[in-house]
C-alpha positions as CSV (number, residue, x, y, z in Angstrom):
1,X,-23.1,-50.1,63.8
2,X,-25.5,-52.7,62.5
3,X,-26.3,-54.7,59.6
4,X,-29.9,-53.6,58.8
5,X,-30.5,-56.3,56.5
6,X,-30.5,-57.2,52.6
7,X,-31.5,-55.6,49.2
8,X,-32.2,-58.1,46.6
9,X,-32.1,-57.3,42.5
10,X,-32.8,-59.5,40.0
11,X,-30.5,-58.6,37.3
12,X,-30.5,-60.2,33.8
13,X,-28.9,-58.7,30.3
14,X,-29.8,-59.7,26.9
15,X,-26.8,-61.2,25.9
16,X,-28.4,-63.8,24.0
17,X,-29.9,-61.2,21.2
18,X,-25.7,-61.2,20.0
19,X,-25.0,-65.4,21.0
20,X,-22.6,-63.4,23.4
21,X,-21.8,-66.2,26.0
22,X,-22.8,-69.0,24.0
23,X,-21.3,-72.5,24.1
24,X,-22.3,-76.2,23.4
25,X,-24.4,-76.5,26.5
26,X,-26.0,-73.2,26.8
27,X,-26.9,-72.0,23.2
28,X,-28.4,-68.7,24.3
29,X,-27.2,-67.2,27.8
30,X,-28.8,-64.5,29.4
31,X,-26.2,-63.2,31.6
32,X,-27.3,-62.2,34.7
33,X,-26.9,-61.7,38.2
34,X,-28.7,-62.5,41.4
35,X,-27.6,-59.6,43.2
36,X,-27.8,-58.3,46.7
37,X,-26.9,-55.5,49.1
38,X,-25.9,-55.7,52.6
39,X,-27.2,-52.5,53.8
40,X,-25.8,-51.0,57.6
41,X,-27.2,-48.2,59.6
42,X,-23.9,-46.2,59.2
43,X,-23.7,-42.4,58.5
44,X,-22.3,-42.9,54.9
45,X,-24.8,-45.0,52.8
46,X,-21.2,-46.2,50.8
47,X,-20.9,-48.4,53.9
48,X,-22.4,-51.2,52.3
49,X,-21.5,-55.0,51.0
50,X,-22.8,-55.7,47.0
51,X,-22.1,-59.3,46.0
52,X,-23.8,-61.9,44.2
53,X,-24.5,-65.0,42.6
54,X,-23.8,-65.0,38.8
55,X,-26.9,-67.5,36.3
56,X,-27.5,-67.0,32.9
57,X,-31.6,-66.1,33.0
58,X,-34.1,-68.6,34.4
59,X,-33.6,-69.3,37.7
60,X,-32.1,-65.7,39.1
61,X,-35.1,-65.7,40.8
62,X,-34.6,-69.1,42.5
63,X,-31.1,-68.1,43.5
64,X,-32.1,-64.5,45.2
65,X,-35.0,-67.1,47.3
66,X,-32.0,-68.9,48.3
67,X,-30.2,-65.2,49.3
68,X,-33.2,-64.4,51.0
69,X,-33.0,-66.9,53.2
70,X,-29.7,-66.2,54.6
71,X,-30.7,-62.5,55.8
72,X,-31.9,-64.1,59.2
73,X,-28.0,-64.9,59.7
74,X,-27.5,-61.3,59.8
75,X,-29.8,-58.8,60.2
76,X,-29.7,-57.2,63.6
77,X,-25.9,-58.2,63.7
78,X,-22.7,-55.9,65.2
79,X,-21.3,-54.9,61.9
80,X,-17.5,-54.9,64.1
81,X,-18.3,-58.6,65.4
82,X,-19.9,-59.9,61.9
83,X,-16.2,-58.3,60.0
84,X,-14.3,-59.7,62.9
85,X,-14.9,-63.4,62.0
86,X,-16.1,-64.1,58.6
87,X,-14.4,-67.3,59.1
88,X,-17.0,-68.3,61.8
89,X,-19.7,-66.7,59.7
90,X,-19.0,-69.0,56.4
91,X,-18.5,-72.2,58.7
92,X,-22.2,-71.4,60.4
93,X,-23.8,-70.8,57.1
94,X,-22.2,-73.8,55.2
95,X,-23.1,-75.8,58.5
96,X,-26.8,-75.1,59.2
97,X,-28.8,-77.9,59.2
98,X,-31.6,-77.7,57.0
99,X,-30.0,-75.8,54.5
100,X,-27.1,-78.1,54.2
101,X,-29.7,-80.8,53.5
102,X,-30.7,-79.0,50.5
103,X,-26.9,-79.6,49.0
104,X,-25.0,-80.4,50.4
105,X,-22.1,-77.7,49.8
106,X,-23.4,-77.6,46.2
107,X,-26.0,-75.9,44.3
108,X,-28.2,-73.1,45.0
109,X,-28.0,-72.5,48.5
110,X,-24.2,-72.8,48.3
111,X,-23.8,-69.7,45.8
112,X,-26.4,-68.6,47.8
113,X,-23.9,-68.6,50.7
114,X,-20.9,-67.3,48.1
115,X,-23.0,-64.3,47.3
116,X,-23.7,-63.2,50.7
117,X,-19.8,-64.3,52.1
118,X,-18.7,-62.2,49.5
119,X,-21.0,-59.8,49.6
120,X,-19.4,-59.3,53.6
121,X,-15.9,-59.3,52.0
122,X,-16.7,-56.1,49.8
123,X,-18.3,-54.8,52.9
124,X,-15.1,-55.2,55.1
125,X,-12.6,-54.1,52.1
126,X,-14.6,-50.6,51.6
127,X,-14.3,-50.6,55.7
128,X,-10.6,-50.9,55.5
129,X,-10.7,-48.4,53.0
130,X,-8.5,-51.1,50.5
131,X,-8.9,-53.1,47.6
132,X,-9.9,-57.0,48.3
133,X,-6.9,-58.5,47.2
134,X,-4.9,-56.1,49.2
135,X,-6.8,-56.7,52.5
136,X,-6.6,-60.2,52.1
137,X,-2.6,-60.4,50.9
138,X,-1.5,-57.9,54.2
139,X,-3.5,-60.5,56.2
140,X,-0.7,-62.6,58.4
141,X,-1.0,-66.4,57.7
142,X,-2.5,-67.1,61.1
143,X,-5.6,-65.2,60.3
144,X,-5.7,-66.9,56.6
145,X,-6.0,-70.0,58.0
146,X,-8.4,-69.7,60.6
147,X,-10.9,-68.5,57.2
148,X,-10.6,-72.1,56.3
149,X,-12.2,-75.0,56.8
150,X,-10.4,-78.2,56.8
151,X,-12.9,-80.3,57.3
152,X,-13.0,-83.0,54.9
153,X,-9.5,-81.4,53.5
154,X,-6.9,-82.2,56.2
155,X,-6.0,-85.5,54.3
156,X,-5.0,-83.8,51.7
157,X,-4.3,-80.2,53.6
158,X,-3.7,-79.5,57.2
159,X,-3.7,-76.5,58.7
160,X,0.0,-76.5,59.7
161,X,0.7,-77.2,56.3
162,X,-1.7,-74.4,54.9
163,X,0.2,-72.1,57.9
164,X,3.3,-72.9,56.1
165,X,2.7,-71.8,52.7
166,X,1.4,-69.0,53.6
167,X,4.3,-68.2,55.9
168,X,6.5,-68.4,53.0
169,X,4.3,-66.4,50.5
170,X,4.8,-63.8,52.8
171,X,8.7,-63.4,51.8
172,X,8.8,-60.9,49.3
173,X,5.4,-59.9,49.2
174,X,6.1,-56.0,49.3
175,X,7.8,-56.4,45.8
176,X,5.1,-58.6,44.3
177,X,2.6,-55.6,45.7
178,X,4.4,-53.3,43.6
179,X,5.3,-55.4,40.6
180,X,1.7,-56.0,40.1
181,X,0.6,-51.9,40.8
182,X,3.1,-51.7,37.9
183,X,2.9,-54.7,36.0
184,X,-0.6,-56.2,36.2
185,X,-1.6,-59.7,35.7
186,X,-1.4,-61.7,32.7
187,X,-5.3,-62.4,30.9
188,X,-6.7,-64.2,27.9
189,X,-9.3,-63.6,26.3
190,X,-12.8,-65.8,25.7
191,X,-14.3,-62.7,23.7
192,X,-13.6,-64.0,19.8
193,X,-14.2,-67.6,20.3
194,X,-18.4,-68.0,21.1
195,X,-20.2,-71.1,19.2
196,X,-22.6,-68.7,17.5
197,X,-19.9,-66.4,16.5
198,X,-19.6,-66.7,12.6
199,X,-16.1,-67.4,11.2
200,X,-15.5,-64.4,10.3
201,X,-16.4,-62.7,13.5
202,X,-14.0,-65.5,15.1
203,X,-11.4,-64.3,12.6
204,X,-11.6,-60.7,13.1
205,X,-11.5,-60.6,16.9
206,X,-8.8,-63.6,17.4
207,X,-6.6,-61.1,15.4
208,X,-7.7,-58.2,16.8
209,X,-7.2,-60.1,20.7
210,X,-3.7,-60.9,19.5
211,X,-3.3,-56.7,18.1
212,X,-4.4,-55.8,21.9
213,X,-1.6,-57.7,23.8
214,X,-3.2,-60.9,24.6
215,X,-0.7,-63.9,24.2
216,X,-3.8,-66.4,24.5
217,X,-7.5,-66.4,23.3
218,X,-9.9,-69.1,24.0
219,X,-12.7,-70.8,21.9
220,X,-15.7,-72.9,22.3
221,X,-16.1,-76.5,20.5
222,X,-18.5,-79.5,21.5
223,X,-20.7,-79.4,18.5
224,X,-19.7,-81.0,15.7
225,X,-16.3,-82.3,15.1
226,X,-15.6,-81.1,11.5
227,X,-17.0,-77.9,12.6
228,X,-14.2,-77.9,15.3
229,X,-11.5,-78.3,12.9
230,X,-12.6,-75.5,10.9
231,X,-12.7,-73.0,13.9
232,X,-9.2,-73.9,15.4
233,X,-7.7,-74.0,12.2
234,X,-9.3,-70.3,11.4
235,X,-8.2,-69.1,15.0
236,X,-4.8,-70.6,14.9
237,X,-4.4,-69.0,11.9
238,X,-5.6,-65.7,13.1
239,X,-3.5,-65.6,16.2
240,X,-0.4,-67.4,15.0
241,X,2.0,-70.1,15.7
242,X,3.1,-68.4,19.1
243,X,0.0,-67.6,20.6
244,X,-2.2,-70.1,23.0
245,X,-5.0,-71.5,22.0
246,X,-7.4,-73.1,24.3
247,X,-10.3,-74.8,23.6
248,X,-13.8,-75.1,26.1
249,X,-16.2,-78.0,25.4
250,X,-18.6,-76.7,28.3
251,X,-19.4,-80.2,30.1
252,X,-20.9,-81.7,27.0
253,X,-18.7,-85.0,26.0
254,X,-18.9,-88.3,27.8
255,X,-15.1,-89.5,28.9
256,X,-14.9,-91.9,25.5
257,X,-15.9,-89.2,23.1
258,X,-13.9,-86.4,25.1
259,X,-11.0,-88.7,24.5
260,X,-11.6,-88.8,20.4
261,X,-12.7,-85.5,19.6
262,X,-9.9,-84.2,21.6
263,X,-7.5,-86.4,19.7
264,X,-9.1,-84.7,16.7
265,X,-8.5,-81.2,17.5
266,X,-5.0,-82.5,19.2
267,X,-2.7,-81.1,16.2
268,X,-4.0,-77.6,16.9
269,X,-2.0,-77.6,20.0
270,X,-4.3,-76.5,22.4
271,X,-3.3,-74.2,25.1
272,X,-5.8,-76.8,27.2
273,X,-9.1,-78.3,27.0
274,X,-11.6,-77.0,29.4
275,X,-14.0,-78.9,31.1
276,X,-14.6,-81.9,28.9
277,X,-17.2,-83.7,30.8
278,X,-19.5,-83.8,33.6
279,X,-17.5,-81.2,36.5
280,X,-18.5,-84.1,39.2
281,X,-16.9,-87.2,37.2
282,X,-13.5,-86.7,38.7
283,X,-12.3,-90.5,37.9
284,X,-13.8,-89.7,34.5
285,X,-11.6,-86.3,34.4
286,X,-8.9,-88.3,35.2
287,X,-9.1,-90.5,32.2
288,X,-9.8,-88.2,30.0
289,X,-5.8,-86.5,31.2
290,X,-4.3,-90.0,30.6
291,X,-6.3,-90.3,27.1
292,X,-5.1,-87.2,25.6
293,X,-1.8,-86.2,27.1
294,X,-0.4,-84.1,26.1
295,X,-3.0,-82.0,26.0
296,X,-3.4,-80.0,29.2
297,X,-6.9,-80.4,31.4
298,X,-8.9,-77.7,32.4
299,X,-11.3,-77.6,34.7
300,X,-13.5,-75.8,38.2
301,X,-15.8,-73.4,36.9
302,X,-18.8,-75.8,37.6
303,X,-17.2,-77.3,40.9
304,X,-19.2,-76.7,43.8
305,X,-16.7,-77.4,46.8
306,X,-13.3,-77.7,47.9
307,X,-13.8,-81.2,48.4
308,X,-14.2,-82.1,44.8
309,X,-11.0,-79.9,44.0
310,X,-9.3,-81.5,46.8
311,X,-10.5,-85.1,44.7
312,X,-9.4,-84.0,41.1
313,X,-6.0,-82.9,42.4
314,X,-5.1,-86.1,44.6
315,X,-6.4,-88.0,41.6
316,X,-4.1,-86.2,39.1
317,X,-7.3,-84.9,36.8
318,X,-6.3,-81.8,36.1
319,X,-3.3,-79.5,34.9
320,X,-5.1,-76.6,35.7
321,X,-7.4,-75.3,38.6
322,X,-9.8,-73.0,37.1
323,X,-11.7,-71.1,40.2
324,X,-15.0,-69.7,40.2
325,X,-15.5,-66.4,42.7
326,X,-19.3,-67.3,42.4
327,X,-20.0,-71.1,42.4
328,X,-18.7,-72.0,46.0
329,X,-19.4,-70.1,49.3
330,X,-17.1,-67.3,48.9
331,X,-13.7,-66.0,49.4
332,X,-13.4,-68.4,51.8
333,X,-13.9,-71.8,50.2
334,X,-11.6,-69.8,47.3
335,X,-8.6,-69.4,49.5
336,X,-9.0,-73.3,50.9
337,X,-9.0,-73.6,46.9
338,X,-6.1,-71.7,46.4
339,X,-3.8,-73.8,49.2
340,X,-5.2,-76.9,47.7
341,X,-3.6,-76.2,44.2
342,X,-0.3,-74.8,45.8
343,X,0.0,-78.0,47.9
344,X,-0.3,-80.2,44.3
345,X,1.5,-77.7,42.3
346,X,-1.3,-77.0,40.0
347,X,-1.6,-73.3,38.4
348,X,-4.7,-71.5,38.6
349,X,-6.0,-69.8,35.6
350,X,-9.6,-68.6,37.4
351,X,-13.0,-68.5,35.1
352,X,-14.3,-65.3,34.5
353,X,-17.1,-66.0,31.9
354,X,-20.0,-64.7,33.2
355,X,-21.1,-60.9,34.4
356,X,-19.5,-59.4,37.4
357,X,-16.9,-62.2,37.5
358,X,-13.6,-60.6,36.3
359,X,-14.6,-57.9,38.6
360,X,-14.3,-59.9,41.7
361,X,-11.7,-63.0,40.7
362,X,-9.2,-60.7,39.7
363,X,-9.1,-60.1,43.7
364,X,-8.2,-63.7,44.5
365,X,-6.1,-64.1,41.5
366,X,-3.6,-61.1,42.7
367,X,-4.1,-62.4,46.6
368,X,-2.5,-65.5,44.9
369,X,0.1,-64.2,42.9
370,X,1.3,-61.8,46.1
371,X,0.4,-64.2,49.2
372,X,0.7,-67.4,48.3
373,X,2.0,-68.7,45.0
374,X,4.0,-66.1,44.3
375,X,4.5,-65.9,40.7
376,X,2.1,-65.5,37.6
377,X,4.3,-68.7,35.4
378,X,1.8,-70.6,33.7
379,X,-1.3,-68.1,35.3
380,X,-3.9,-66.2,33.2
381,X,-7.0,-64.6,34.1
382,X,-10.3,-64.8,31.7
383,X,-11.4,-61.8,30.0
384,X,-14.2,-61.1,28.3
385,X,-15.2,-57.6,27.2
386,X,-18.7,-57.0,28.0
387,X,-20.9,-55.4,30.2
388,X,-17.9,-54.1,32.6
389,X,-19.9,-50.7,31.8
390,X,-22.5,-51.6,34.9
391,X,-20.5,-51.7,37.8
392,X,-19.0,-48.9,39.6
393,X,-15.3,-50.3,39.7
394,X,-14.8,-52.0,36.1
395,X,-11.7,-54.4,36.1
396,X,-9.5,-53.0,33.2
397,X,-7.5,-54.9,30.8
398,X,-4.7,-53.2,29.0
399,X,-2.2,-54.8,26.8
400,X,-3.4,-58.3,27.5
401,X,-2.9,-58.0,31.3
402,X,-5.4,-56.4,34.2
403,X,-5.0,-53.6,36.0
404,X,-4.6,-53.8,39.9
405,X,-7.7,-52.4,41.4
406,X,-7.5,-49.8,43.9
407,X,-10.8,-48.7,44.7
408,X,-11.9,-50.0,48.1
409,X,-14.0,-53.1,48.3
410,X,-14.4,-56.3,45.5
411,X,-15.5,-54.6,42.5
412,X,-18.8,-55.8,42.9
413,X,-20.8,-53.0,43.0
414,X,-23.6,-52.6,39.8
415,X,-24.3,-49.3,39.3
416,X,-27.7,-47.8,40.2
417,X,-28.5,-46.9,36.8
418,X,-28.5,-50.0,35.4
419,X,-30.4,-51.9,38.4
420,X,-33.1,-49.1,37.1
421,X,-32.8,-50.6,33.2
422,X,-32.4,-54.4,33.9
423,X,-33.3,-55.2,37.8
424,X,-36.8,-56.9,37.3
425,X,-39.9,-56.2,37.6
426,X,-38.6,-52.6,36.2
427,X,-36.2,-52.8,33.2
428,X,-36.0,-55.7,31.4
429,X,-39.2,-55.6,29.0
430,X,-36.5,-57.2,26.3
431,X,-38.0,-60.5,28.5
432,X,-41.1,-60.3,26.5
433,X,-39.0,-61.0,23.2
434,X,-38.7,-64.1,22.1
435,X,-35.2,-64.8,24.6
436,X,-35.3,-67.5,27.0
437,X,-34.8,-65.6,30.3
């Protein structure tokens, strides 16, 4: 069999007609998804990879350009050879020369490379007829390792030390397999806490998250300080004196005001702060930990490469690793992610904000919990409840903790009736409205 080559959609949702999605830096999201298809000449048509690279409106159809440009790596390939060594595959297309220029390892052409890595990961879970995170946790630790790249990493992570954690994840791991099947994994939810939510909309779904088994929501703030107060003190309210209660500036403070304002909002006990300035500043990250301890920082959604995680951890920014299945180039970069923050200790609580992406973090947050870390302490998973209706394998949330997945592949599959409403140029005539997509 043979890789044929790529379908590309361009996939955007309206979510900025409800403020759905919206924060101190991006008022008005349109979530979408840059979204592609590796297609094969097998018999069954299901023997396909779906993957892509998660924006929020303008610029999907910069992103699939980049996709586009990556088909060349694989059309005409041996489907058995490509599955064989996705390893090889991710170094080669991190590694070729002109496209690296355009980063490097960051930006466009790196979720460029996510999407299509991942894309080959759904491909090769559907072939093993198993669920991402359980192809990747009944992996041994020699063949884990060899996915990495340690490059750049090995003075902070070597491969015998990566060989070695994973060696000892591997104790136990038929338990944690069924404790999960049975148990799930622990989620918060983002859902009530959007800037342009009204207070009582915050309100109302911060007590109904808490009614629904979720032990921890998560609001936005960045605005305006008194505005701030307000919120927290209505969501603290709403979800009581036990419950966690993060808080997300989105990027939008410089390191002396993230160190005020989050003085400000300090007495609300905040479950952590996310992502309180620039993702790239690590020294600035760092500061801003010493400045408002003991607050817990937050951060990863916006960082593009395990080299600036490998940075905030040996620097001691951060308290939590917050992955992103979408920003850097694939499962692959994710798992060097993963060994990074069980080498420093650091939990992981992955982001999940965005279409598509509690469908396919959940994999790498359960490949954590039964490969590697081993244990969910101090671990949640993002939730937000919307548009899980599009794609084929929804993640499910029940009583505040997802569902194991056990439909083959990584639950990234959209569904081809809503490529037909909101793939361009056909569905989305919303665009002619007055959004910004």
């Amino acid at each position: 069999m043979k890789i044929t080559g790529f379908g590309t959609f361009d996939v955007r949702f309206p979510t900025s007609r409800t403020l759905a999605g919206s924060d101190a830096m991006n008022p008005a999201p349109d979530y979408s998804a840059a979204y592609l298809v590796i297609r094969t000449d097998a018999a069954d048509p299901a023997l396909a990879g779906h993957g892509f690279a998660f924006t929020i409106g303008r610029g999907n159809d910069v992103q699939l350009a980049a996709i586009r440009l990556l088909e060349p790596f694989l059309a005409g390939q041996d489907l058995d050879e490509v599955l064989a060594d996705l390893g090889g595959l991710g170094r080669r297309l991190v590694s070729d020369s002109p496209l690296h220029w355009l980063g490097p390892s960051c930006g466009v052409v790196h979720m460029a490379t996510g999407a299509v890595l991942n894309a080959c990961w759904d491909l090769a879970a559907r072939r093993a007829g198993k669920p991402l995170w359980l192809l990747l946790a009944e992996m041994s630790p020699e063949e884990l390792t060899a996915l990495v790249d340690f490059r750049y990493l090995a003075d902070a992570l070597t491969p015998d030390e990566a060989l070695e954690m994973l060696e000892r994840g591997a104790a136990g791991r038929a338990d944690r397999i069924t404790a999960l099947r049975r148990d799930g994994y622990p989620a918060y939810s983002t859902g009530p806490g959007w800037l342009g939510y009204s207070d009582q909309q915050l309100a109302a779904l911060c007590a109904e998250a808490v009614a629904d088994g979720f032990d921890q929501v998560k609001i936005k703030v960045g605005a305006a300080v008194a505005d701030d107060k307000r919120r927290c003190a209505i969501a603290r309210e709403a979800v009581g004196e036990q419950a966690g209660l993060a808080i997300d500036a989105n990027q939008v403070w410089d390191v002396p005001t993230a160190i005020g304002w989050i003085t400000e909002l300090a007495p609300f006990r905040p479950a952590w702060v996310e992502e309180p300035t620039a993702p790239e500043d690590v020294l600035g990250t760092a500061a801003i930990r010493r400045g408002v301890r003991p607050v817990p920082v937050a951060t990863g959604e916006h960082v593009a490469n395990p080299v600036m995680f490998k940075q905030l951890l040996q620097a001691g920014a951060i308290d939590i690793m917050q992955i992103d299945a979408c920003r850097v180039a694939g499962v692959n970069e994710n798992i060097a992610n993963l060994l990074l923050a069980a080498k420093f200790g650091v939990p992981v609580c992955p982001h999940a904000g965005g279409v598509g992406l509690c469908e396919i973090v959940q994999h790498l947050a359960m490949f954590d919990y039964v490969a590697l870390s081993g244990t969910t302490e101090g671990r949640r998973l993002e939730w937000i409840d919307h548009l899980h209706e599009h794609f084929a394998a929804p993640a499910e949330v029940t009583g505040g903790r997802y569902r194991a997945p056990a439909s083959p592949g990584a639950s990234t599959e959209i569904l081809p009736e809503s490529l037909a409403e909101f793939a361009y140029p056909s569905g989305p005539a919303w665009r002619n409205g007055k959004t910004g997509a």
